[in-house]
C-alpha positions in Angstrom: 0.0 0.0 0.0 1.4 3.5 -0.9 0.0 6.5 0.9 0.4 9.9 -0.5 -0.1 13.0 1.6 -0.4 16.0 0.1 -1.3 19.1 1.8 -2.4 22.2 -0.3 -3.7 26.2 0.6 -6.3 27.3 -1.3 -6.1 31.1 -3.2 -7.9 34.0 -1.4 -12.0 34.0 -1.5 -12.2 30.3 -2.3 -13.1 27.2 -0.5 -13.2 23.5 -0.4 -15.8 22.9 -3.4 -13.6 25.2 -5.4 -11.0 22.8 -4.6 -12.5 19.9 -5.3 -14.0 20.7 -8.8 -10.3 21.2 -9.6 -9.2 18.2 -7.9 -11.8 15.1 -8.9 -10.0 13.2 -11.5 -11.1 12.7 -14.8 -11.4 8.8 -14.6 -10.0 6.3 -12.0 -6.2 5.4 -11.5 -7.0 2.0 -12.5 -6.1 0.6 -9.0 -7.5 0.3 -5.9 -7.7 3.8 -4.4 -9.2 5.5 -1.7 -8.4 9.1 -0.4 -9.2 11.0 2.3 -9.8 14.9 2.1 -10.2 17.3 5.6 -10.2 21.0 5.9 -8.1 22.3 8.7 -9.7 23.4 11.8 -7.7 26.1 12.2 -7.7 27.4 8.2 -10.5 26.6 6.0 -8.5 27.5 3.3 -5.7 24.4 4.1 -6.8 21.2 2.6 -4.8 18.0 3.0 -5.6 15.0 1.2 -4.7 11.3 2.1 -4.7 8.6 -0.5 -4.5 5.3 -0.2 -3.4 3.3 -3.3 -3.0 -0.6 -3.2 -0.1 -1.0 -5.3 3.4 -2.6 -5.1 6.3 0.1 -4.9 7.9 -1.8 -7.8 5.0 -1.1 -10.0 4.6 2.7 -9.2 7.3 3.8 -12.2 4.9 1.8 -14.6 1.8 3.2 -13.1 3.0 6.7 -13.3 3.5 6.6 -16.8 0.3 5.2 -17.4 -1.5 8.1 -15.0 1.0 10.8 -16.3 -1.0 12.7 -19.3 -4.5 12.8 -16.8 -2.4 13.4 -13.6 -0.4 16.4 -15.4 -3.9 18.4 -16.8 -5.3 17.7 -13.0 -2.3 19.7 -11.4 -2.9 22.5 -13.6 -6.6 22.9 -12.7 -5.5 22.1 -8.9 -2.8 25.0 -9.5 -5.4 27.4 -10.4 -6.9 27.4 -7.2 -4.1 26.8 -5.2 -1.1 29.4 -3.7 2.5 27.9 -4.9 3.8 26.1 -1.6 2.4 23.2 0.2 3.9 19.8 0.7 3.7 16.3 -0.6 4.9 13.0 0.4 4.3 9.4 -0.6 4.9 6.2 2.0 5.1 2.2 1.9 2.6 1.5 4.5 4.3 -0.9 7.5 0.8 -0.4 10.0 -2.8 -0.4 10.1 -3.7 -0.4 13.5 -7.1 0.4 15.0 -7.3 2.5 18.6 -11.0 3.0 18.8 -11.0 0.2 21.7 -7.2 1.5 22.6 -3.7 0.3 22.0 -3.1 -3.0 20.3 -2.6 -5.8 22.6 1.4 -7.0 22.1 2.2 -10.4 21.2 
């Protein structure tokens, strides 16, 4: 599993459904992908996003030219309503753990 975190401000005047018109991709990834958006308490207008992409780190250089073209016309529309800046980072997953209940049990 790869997770990419990406955290974005948004321009002046403009809010999360701004964002998100930009953001939606034009068709799937053609893998298993489920991301996460929130809106920071403390700024409306910061927006991080956390995907969740079930795919083998040796496959990502094949996957990103596949993805490329769409991926490359989707940053220019997020850019639009974006201010330059933000971060980005992408992760091999090594946990899942659940603490609803509280800390895993060791073993």
């Amino acid at each position: 599993m790869i997770i990419s975190v990406l955290v974005r401000r948004l321009q002046e005047g403009l809010e999360y459904p701004d964002f998100r018109a930009a953001w939606m991709p034009d068709k799937g990834f053609g893998v298993p992908t489920r991301v996460v958006s929130g809106v920071s308490l403390d700024n409306p207008r910061e927006i991080v996003t956390v995907g969740f992409s079930e795919i083998d780190p040796a496959e990502v250089p094949d996957f990103l030219a596949r993805v490329g073209p769409q991926e490359q016309l989707r940053a220019e529309r997020i850019r639009e309503v974006t201010v330059p800046g933000g971060s980005r980072g992408f992760y091999l997953q090594v946990a899942d753990d659940d603490l609803s209940d509280g800390p895993p049990a060791s073993g």
